[in-house]
N, C-alpha and C positions, 0 to 999 in steps of 0.2 A: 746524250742523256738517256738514260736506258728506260723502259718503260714502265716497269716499276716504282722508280724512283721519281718520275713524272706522276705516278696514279697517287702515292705518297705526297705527293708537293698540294695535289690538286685536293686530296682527301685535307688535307691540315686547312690548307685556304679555306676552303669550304667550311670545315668546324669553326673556322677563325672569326670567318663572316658571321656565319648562323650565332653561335657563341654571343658577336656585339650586339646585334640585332636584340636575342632574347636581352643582353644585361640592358641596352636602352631601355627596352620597352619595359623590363623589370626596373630598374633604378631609378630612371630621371623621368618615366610617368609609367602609368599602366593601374589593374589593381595588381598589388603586392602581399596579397594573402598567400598567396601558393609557396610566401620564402617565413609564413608562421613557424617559429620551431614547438609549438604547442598550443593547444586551444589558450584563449586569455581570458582570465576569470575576473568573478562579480562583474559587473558591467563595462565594462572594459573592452567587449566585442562590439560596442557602437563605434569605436574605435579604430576599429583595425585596418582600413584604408588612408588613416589620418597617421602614419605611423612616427610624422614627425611634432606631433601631438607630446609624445615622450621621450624619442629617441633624436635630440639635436645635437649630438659629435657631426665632427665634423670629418670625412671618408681618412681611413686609415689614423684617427686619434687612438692613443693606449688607450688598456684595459681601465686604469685607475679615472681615466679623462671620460671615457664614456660613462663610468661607474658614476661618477662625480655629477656629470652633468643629469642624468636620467632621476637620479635623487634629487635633484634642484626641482623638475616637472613634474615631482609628486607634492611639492608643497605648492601647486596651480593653481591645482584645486581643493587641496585638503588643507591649507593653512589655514585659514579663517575658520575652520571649525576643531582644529589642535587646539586655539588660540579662544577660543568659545568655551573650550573644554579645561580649561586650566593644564592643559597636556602635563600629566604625572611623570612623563620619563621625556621631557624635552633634549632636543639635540645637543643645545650648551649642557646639556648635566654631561655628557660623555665627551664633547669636547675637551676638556681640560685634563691635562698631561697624567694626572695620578689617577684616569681611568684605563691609561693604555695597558693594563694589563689584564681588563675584562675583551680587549676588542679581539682577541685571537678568540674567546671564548661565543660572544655574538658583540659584534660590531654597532651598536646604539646611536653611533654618528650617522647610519643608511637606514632609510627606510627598506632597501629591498633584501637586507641581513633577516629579516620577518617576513618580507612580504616580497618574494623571488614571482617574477611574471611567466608568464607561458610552460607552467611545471606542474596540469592540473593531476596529475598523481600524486601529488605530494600536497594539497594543496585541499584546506580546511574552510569554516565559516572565518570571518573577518579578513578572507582573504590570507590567512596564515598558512604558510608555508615552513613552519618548524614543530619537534613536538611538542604535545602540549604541557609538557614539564618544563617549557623554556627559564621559565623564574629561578633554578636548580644553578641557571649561570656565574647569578649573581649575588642570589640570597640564599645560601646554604655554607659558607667558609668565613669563619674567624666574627669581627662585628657583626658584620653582614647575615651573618646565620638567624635565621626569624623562628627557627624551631627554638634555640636557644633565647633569644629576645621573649619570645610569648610563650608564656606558658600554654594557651590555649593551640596554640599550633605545634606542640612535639609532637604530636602523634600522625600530624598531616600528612600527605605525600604532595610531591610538588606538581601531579595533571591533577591538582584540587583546585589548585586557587585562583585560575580564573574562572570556578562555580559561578551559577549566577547569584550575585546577591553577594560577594564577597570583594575580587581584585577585577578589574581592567589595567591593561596598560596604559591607555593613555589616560580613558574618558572615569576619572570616581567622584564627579559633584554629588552624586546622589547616596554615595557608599564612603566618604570619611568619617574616618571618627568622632568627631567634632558633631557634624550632622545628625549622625547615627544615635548617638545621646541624649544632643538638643529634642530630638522626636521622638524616642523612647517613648510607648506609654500613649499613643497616640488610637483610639479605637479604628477599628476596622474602615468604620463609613461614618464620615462628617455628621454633623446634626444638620449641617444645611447644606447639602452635595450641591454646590453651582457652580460654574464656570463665570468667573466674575466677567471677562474680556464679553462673554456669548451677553452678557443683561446692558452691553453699552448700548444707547439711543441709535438709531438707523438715521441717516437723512432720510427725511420726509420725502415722503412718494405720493403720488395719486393714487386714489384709493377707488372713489365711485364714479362710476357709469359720466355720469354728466362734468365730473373735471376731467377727468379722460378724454371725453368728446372735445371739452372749449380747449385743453392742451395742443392736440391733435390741430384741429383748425385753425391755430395759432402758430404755427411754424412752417417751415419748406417740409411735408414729407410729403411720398407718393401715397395714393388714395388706393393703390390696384389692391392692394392684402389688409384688408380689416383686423383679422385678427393680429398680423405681425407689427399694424401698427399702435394696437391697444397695448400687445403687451411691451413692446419699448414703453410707453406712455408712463405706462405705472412700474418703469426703472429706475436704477439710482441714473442710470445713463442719462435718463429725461429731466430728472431732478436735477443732474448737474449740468444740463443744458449741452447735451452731446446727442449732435441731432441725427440723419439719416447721411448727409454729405458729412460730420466728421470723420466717419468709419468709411463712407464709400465713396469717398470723393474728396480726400484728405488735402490733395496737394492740389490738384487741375481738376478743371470741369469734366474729365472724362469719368464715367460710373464702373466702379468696380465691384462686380455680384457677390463676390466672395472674397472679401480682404483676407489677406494672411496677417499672421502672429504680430509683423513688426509693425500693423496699423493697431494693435494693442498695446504691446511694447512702447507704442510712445508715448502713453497715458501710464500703465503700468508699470514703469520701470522697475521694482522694486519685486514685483513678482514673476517680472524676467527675471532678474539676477537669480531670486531664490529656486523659480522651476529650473532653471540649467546648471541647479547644484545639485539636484535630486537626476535616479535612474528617468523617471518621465521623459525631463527636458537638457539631462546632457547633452546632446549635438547640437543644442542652442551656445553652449559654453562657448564665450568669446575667445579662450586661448587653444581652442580646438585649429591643429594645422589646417591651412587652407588647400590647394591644389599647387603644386610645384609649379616653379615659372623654367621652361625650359632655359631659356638665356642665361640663368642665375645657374644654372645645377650644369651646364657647359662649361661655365667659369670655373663652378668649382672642382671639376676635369682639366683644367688649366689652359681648357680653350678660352684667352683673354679677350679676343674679337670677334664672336661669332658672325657670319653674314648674317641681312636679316631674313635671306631668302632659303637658308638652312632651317634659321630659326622655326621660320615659318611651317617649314615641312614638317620638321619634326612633330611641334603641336599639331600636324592634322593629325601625322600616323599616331603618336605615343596617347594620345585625347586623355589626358590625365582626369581620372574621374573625382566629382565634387563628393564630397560630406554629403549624404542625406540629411537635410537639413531638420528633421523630425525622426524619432524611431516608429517602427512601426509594432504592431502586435504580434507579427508571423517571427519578432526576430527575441520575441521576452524569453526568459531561461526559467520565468516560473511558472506554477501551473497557473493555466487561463482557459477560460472556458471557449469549445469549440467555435462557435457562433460569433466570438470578438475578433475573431483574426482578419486580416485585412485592416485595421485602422489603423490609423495615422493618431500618435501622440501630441496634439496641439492643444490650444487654449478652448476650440468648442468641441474637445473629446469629451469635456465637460462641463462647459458654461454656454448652456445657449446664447447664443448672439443673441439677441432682442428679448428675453424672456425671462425673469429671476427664478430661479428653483431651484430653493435649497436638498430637498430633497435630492435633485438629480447632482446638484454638484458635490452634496456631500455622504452622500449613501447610494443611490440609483448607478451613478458613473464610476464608479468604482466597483458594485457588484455585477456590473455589468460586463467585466472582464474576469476581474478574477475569481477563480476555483479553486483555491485551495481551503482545507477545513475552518480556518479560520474566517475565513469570509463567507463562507457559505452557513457558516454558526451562528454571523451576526444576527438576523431575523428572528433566531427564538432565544439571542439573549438580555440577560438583563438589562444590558445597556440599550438593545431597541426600543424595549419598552418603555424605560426612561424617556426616550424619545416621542414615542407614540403620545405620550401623555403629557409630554409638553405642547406640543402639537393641536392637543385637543383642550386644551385649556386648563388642564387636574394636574399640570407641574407648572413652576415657575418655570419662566425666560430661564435660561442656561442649564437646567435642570437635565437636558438630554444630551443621549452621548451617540454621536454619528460615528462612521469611520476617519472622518475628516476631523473631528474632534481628537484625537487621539494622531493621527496620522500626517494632518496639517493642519497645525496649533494655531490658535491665533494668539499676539501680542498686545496689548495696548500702544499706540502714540497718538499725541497731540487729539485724544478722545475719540478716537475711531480705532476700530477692532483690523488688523492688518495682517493678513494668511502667510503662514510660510510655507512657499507653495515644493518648498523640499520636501519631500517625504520620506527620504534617507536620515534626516536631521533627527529622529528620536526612534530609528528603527534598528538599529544593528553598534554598539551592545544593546540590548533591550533596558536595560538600567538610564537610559538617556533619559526613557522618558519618562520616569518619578517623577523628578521636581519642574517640568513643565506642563506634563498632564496629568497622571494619577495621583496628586497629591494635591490637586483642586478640590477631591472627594474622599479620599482614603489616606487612611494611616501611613505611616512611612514603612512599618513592618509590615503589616497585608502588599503592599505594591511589591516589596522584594519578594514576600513570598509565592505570591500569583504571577510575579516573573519568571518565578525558577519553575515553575509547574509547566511542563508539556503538553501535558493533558489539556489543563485548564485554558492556556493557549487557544489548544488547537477547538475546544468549544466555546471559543470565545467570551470566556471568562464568564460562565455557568453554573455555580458553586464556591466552594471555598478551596483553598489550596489543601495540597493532603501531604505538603513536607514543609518543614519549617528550614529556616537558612538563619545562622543562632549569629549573625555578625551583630547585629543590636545587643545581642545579651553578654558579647566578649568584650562589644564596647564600652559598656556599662563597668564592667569589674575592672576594666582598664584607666578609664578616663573619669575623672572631675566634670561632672556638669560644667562646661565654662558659659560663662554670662555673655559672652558673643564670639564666637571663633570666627576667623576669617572664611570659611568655607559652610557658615551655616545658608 
């Protein structure tokens, strides 16, 4: 063997090796950012180590198979709110065979035909990925043509109509015609601006000095911290008989100083579910992948019997790393004020453990991060003031408007007020949130038109809007007042 030929033999080996080496440590555990073919937009970089979160083919499946499947893992977590929304362009509307001649056009059976991942050049608010004339596909030829249908739309162009205060794709509870009509005519600001769900009864709390005292002396808790034991006292926690060992000492006698999230979670179930639907509390989301089990991802390399002393090794070298199980501040994409970074997004980012303060849960803890115009507005707008003045007694109960009032609504059931601790849920189309918050106090026309204002926006709604958005006035010449439409 000539020596050449040996330094060749010995060069390939060696790539050969090195080569498996990195694809272990890349494929079957490691982190696996460095194989991103693009930054991953909206919040979706909490993500990026969890990558079988979205991507469940299985090694070497076809294009159509992986296509297929990656579309199934976006309705995980967005079903239940398509399905909240009355979704206007649902997948069976393009299922059925006499639509296969818009799908070469855009494809309506996929979510990722609109919403293409790791392409942030190309890549808009709502996570859109096409341009914004996309509607031109399908409503510009023959029935279909909506210039020809309305008169009020010949003259439109097709990057009009998803204007605010006009079309959504999926989400229009707040913007059919039907609605639009029904509330025609409706003045700017309520005669009685309140928030009906904010005037429900509290459970009764301890209020003064001396039932605080006989509560306190009345139960197991520790005597070392006065003040942390007063203010549990006069909590719903104490009212509902949820002492210092339910939070810190849940399961065994042993004391734990600082419980985490899932000693909340067990009481809150309902506002688990909702914070790990919102940006906050996603990597709470229960269908977030977990860490790879070597043994499994061997198999499916077609090693059917792994040793277990392979197994073993592998998991020390590969240490496939976990999900952080909270986001943090250092990792947000929007603006946040210097002094917030370093925390951790959990349950007492904003609720003190032992203490009620609405204030801090629903205005203080949130200004407290964020920077951008609109939250730095709230303070001198009118809605603070609302608030101040509830506050001090010169506004009724519900009468004020926090960021948490707006941001995460509260519900009525079975006579207690119930937070949706999503804050995605009425934030992006901004049209979401009409008919669950701004229509507690304002008109249906003022709310679209103070949506479509940027300005007005970004000072946190500080005036009055200074462009009108005429879809109320097209509805009107178009449509019959109906005496109850399915969509009012």
């Amino acid at each position: 063997m000539s020596r050449n030929l040996f330094l060749w033999m010995l060069w390939g080996g060696l790539t050969l090796v090195g080569a498996s080496i990195v694809f272990a440590k890349l494929y079957i555990g490691g982190d696996r950012t460095i194989l991103l073919p693009g930054q991953t937009a909206g919040a979706h970089h909490q993500l990026e180590i969890a990558c079988e979160t979205c991507h469940t083919s299985k090694p070497f499946a076809s294009q159509a198979k992986i296509r297929k499947d990656i579309n199934k893992t976006c309705q995980t977590c967005h079903k239940d709110e398509l399905k909240a929304a009355d979704d206007s362009h649902p997948k069976k509307k393009f299922t059925n065979p006499r639509m296969a001649s818009y799908w070469e056009k855009i494809d309506g059976r996929f979510c990722t035909s609109c919403h293409a991942e790791h392409q942030p050049e190309i890549t808009g608010p709502m996570m859109l990925t096409l341009q914004g004339d996309y509607c031109v596909a399908c409503h510009s030829q023959g029935e279909q043509d909506i210039r020809k249908d309305r008169e009020s739309h010949a003259d439109l162009t097709f990057d009009t109509c998803a204007s605010s205060g006009c079309h959504n794709y999926h989400d229009n509870r707040a913007i059919y015609e039907d609605f639009l009509v029904k509330h025609a005519g409706e003045p700017w600001l309520s005669a009685k601006p309140v928030i009906a769900v904010a005037t429900l009864q509290p459970v009764p709390r301890a209020t003064d000095a001396a039932e605080i005292a006989s509560y306190i002396a009345s139960v197991d808790a520790p005597r070392t911290n006065t003040e942390i034991s007063q203010d549990w006292a006069a909590s719903a926690h104490a009212a509902a008989d949820v002492t210092c060992t339910s939070c810190h000492a849940p399961e065994e006698d042993i004391w734990i100083d600082a419980p985490g999230q899932d000693v909340c979670a067990d009481c809150h179930k309902g506002a688990k579910k909702s914070f790990s639907l919102g940006r906050h509390g996603m990597r709470g989301h229960a269908k977030i992948s977990k860490p790879r089990d070597v043994e499994k991802e061997l198999k499916k390399l077609g090693w059917k019997t792994p040793p277990a002393g392979v197994v073993a090794g592998l998991e020390v070298y590969l240490n496939e790393p976990a999900q952080p199980s909270a986001m943090t501040t250092d990792e947000a994409r929007v603006a946040l004020l210097a002094e917030s970074h370093g925390q951790g997004m959990t349950c007492v980012s904003c609720h003190a453990p032992h203490k009620e303060d609405p204030q801090n849960t629903a205005i203080t803890g949130c200004l407290s991060c964020h920077g951008d115009d609109h939250s730095r507005s709230y303070e001198n707008s009118p809605h603070f003031a609302a608030w101040q003045a509830e506050l001090a007694g010169d506004a009724p109960a519900g009468s004020g408007v926090t960021c948490a009032t707006c941001h995460l609504p509260q519900t009525e059931r079975k006579g207690a007020a119930v937070t949706n601790h999503n804050q995605n849920d009425t934030l992006r189309p901004n049209e979401k949130m009409i008919r669950p918050v701004c229509m507690n106090c304002h008109g249906l026309e003022f709310a679209i038109d103070a949506l479509a204002d940027p300005a007005l926006i970004s000072n946190n709604f500080s005036g009055q809007p200074i462009r009108h958005v005429e879809s109320i006035d097209w509805a009107i010449k178009r449509v019959e007042p109906p005496e109850q439409g399915a969509n009012q």
